[in-house]
N, C-alpha and C positions, 0 to 999 in steps of 0.2 A: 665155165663152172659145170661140171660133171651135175647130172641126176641126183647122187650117192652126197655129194656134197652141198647138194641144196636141201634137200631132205636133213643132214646132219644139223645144216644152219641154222634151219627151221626151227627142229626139235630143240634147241639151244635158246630159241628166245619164249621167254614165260609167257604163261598166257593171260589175258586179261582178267581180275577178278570184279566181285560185284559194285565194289566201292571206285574203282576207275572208270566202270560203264556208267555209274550215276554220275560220274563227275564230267562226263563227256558232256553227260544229257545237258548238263548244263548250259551247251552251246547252244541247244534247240529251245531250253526255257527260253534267252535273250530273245532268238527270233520271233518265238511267240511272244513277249511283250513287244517288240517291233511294231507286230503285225497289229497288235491293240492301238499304237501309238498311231498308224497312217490309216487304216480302215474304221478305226475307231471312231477316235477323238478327231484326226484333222478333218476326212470326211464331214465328221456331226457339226462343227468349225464352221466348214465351207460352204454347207448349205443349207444350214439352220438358221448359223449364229449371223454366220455374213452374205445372206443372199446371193452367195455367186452359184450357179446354174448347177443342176445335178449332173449337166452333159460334161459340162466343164471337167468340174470336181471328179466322175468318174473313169474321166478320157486320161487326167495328166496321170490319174492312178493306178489304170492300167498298164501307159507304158513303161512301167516298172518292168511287167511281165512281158512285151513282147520282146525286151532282149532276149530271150528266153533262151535260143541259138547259142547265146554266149556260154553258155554252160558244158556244152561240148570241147569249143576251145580251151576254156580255165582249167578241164581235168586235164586236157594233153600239155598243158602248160604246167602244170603241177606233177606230168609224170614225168616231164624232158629239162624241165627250166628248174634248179633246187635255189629258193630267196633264204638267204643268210644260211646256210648248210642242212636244209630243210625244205622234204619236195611238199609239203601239205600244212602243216602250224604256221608258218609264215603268212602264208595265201590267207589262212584264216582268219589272222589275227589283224591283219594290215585292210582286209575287207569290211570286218565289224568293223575298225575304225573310219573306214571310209562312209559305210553305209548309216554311221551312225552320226556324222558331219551333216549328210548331204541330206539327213532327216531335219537336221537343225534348222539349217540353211532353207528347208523347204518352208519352215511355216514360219519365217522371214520374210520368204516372198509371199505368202497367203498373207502376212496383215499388210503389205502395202496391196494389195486386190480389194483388202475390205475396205481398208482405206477407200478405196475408188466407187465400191459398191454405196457406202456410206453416206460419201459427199455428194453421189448421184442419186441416191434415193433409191438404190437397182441397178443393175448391172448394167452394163454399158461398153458396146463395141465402138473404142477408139484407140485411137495407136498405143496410149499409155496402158491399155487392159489387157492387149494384146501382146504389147512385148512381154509384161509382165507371168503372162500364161504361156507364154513359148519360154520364157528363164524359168518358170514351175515346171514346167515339162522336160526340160533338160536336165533340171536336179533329179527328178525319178528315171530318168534314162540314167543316171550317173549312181542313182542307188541300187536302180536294178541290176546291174552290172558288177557293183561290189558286191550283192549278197550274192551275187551267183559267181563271183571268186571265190567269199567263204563258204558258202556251202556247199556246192562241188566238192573243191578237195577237202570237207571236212565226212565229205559221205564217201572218197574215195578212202582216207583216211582208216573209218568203219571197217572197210575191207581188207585195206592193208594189216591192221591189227587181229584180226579174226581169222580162224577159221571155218568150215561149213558148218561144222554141230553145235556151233557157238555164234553164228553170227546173226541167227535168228532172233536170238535172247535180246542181244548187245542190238539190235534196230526196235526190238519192240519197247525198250526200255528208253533209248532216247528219244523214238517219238512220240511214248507216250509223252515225254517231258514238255515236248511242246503245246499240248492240249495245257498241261499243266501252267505255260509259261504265260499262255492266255487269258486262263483264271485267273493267274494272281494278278498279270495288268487288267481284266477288270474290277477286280477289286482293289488293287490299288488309282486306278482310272476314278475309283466312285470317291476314294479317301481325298485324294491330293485336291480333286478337280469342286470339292465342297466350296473354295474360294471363288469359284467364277460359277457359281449358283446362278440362273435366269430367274424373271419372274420378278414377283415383289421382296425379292431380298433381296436383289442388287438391280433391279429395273426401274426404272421411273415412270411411277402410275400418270396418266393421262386423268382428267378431269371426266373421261368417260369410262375408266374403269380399266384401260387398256395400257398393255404394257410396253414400255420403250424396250428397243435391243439392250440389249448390254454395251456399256457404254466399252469402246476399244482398252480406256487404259485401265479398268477394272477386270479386264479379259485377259491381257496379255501376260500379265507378271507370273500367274499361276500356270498358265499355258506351257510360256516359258523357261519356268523351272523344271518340268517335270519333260520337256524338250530335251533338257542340260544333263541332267539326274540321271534318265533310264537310258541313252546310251550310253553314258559312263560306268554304269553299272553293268552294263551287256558285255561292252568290253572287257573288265576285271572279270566276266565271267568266263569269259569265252580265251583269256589268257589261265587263266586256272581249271579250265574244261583240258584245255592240250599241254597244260604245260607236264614236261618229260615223256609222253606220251608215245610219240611218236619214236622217239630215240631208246626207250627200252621196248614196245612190243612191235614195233612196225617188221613187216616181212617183207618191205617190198623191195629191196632191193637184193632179198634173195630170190625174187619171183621176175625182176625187172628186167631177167636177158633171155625171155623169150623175144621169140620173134617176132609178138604183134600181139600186145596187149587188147585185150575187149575193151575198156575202157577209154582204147583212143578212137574207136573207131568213127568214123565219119558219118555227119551226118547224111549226106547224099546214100550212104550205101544202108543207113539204119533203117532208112524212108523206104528204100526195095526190099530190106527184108521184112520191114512191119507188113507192106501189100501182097508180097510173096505166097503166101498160103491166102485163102478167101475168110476162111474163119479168124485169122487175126486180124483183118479189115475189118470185117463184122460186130467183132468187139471190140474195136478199138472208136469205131463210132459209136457202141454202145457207153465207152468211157469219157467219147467228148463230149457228149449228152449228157451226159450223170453229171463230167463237172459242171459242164456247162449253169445243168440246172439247180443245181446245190449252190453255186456259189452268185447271181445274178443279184441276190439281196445284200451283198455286200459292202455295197458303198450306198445301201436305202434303210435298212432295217435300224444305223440308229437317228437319223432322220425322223424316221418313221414313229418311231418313240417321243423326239421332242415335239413335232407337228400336232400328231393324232392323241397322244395321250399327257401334254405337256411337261413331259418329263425333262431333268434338269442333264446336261452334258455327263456330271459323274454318273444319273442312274439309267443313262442310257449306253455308257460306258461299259455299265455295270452289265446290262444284258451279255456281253459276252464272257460273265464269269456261268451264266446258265446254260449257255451256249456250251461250250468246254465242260462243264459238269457234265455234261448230258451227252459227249464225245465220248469223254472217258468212260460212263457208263454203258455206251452203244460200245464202246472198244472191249470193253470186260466181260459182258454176257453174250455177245458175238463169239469172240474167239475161245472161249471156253465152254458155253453152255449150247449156242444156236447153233452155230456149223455142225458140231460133232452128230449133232440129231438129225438137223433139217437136209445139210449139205449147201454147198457155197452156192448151186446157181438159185434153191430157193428160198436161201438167206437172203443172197441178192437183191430178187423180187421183192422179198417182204417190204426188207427194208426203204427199195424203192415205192413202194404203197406209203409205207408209216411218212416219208417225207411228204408226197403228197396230200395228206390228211395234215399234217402238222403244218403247211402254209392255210391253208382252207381254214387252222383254224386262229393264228395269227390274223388272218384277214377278220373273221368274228370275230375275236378278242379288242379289234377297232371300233366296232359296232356299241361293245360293253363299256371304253373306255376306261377300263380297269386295269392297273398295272399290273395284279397278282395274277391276273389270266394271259395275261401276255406273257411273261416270265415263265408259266408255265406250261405254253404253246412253245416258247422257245427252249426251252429244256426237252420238250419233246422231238421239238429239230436237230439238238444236239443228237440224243437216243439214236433217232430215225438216222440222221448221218451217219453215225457211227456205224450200224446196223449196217446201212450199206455199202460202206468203206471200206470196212475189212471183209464182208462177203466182197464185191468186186476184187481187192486186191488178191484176196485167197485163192478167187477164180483164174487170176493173170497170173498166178503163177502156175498155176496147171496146164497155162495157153504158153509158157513160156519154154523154150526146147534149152537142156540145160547148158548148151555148145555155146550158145549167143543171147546166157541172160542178164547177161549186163547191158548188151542192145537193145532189149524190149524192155528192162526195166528205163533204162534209160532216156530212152525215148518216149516211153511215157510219161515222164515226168516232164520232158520237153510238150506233148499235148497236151498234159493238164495245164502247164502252166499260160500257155496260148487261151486253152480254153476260158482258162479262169480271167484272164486279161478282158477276152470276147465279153465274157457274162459280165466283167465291173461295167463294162461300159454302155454295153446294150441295158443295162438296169439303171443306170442314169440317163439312154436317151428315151427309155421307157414310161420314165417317171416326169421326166420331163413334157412328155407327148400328153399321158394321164391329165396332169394338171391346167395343159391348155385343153381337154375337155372337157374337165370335171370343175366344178368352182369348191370343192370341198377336198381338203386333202386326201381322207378314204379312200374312195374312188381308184384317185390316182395311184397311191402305193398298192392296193388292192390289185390292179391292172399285172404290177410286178410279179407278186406271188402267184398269182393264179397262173401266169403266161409259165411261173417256175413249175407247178403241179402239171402243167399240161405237158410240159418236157420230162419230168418222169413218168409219166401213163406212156409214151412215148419210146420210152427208154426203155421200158418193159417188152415193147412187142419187139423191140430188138433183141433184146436179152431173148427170148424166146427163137432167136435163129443159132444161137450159139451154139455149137456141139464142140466138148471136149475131147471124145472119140476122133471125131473127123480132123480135128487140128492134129492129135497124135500121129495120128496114120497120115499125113502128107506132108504134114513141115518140116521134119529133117530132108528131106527131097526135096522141097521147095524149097530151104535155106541154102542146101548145098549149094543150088543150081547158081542161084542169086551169088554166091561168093567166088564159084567158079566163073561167071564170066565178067565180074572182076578183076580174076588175077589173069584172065586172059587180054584185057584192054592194056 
């Protein structure tokens, strides 16, 4: 196909307008209530309700993420392989169903573990606890895997349908939507999960005043509805997110006879280009670090809540509809008010200050035992993240050369996801460590955030090596070089 006639082909397919970008977003709302349902509620589940280990609980929920790799092959598999005459809705749709199965199936196997924790009074290393943690561990290998079929090609998809002066709009719109997908499952997390209340409304007081667990079959009915409910729901969304979608504005397959797509490219070769230049190593460790340390509270913060503040599974759920307010809020006066003034790298900065102030004060807020300061420490983590989420990302695209930015965004999203795996799990053997020091939970969780503020002061003196100048002026020579002795092996 001629120049002249891919350009005419182009011009020929409409372009996206605002009510089909909202409707895309829809895919990313489902993920974010997903992301409520496993980091949330199973989490708060597995080391609250049922005693099984934080190490545990945050090991099998990490290897969700260290597929992470597979996300490389699902896009080239989605630009070479078309499932029912469709190179990206199919992928999508066929993965939300998968990943939302293999969610169900998970907290199947989490009540035969409580079951074990239950009858032994505490967890316990025997072959029956073991297998049953290697079959939970396989289901999040099996989840991780399908989200990163549908999401892949639903982010390839984005691209397909877009243009450059449009495709800005149509990313910021569906990811806000996942901050948003967040909030509603927490506060849908606080509605539903009202029936498996802890405490004196469904516990059995002790003659000394102390409360029994929640007994398993008063746990599980409610648990397991909303197991049933929110991926069936994700689904229906994520079929009405792509449905015609692809078949009226996709362009890719007037784009698809070049000779080497960005988006297939490999990982081996994306890994030489990210080291290639010195300043994109330098912030690229600046960015393992950021996630690193943003995300280590993830499988403790709502622990953290039923322990230290005895709050109930919904209103610890609930925290991440504060969490997510406070995203969106860091997402809106960032990219509209703080950059244009401050500029990205000391937006950056700030923002990486405000997160550190905003653990430090999470850790008080323990001290006070008051729900309304903690809730408010974590809205301020929201803010703070947000703050430095879109400064960092604003910054990576100025580090990004525009020949090969589908490699570097790319690939970053493969580090983040690595790192954030790292962070679930070093914050459950963190929390774990804490408590064989400390006889008081505080202590313990405290140990977490703190060790997370000390990774953004951290992150700052790196961020402080980064020049955007310097990247400009040597990474198309350093990428060149990297691609040419490539084509020469």
């Amino acid at each position: 196909m001629s120049t002249t006639a891919k350009n005419s082909t182009t011009k020929s397919i409409p372009r996206v307008g605002f009510l089909t970008i909202f409707r895309l977003g829809l895919f990313n709302l489902g993920l974010g209530l997903m992301a409520v349902l496993t980091l949330a509620v199973l989490n708060r589940i597995m080391i609250s309700e049922l005693a099984i280990p934080a190490t545990i609980t945050a090991g099998v929920l990490a290897v969700s993420q260290l597929v992470a790799p597979a996300r490389v092959w699902f896009g080239q598999l989605s630009d070479n392989k078309p499932l029912f005459g469709l190179y990206r809705t199919s992928y999508v749709r066929l993965g939300t169903a998968l990943f939302g199965l293999a969610v169900f199936l998970a907290v199947q196997v989490v009540w035969q573990l409580g079951t074990i924790t239950r009858t032994h009074q505490g967890w316990v290393t025997n072959p029956q606890s073991l297998t049953w943690t290697i079959l939970l561990g396989f289901i999040f290998v099996l989840y991780g895997l399908a989200i990163a079929s549908s999401s892949t090609p639903f982010t390839a998809l984005l691209v397909d349908i877009s243009e450059p002066d449009n495709r800005s709009k149509i990313v910021t719109v569906v990811w806000s939507m996942l901050m948003v997908g967040i909030v509603m499952g927490g506060i849908t997390g606080k509605i539903v999960l009202k029936k498996a209340q802890l405490g004196a409304d469904t516990g059995t007081q002790l003659l000394t005043g102390e409360t029994l667990p929640t007994p398993l079959e008063i746990l599980q009915p409610p648990i397991n509805s909303i197991f049933v409910i929110v991926p069936l729901v994700v689904l229906v969304m994520a079929i009405i997110a792509t449905w015609g979608v692809e078949k009226k504005y996709s362009r890719f397959r007037s784009r698809s006879s070049f000779s080497q797509r960005e988006d297939s490219i490999t990982l081996g070769r994306a890994l030489k280009i990210l080291t290639a230049s010195p300043q994109t190593g330098i912030f690229f460790s600046f960015l393992l670090l950021l996630t690193f340390s943003l995300f280590m509270q993830e499988a403790v913060l709502e622990p953290y809540g039923g322990e230290v503040f005895g709050m109930s599974i919904g209103d610890t759920t609930f925290l991440n509809a504060f969490w997510g307010i406070g995203i969106l809020i860091g997402y809106s006066i960032t990219g509209f008010l703080v950059v244009p003034r401050l500029g990205k790298t000391l937006t950056t900065k700030y923002g990486c200050v405000l997160v550190a102030i905003s653990f430090f004060l999470i850790i008080l807020a323990g001290f006070t035992h008051e729900e309304v300061i903690l809730k408010a420490a974590v809205l301020l983590f929201g803010v703070a993240a947000g703050v430095a989420t879109i400064g960092s990302i604003s910054l990576m695209l100025d580090l990004t050369a525009a020949e090969t930015a589908g490699t570097f965004i790319g690939a970053w999203g493969l580090a983040q996801a690595m790192a954030r795996a790292f962070a679930t799990f070093t914050g459950g053997v963190v929390l774990d460590v804490g408590k064989s020091l400390f006889i008081a939970p505080l202590p313990a969780y405290s140990l977490v955030f703190a060790l997370q503020a000390v990774g953004m002061i951290v992150a700052i003196f790196i961020l402080k090596q980064v020049s955007v100048k310097e990247f400009q002026d040597n990474a198309q020579i350093a990428i060149a070089t990297v691609m040419e002795r490539d084509l020469d092996v």
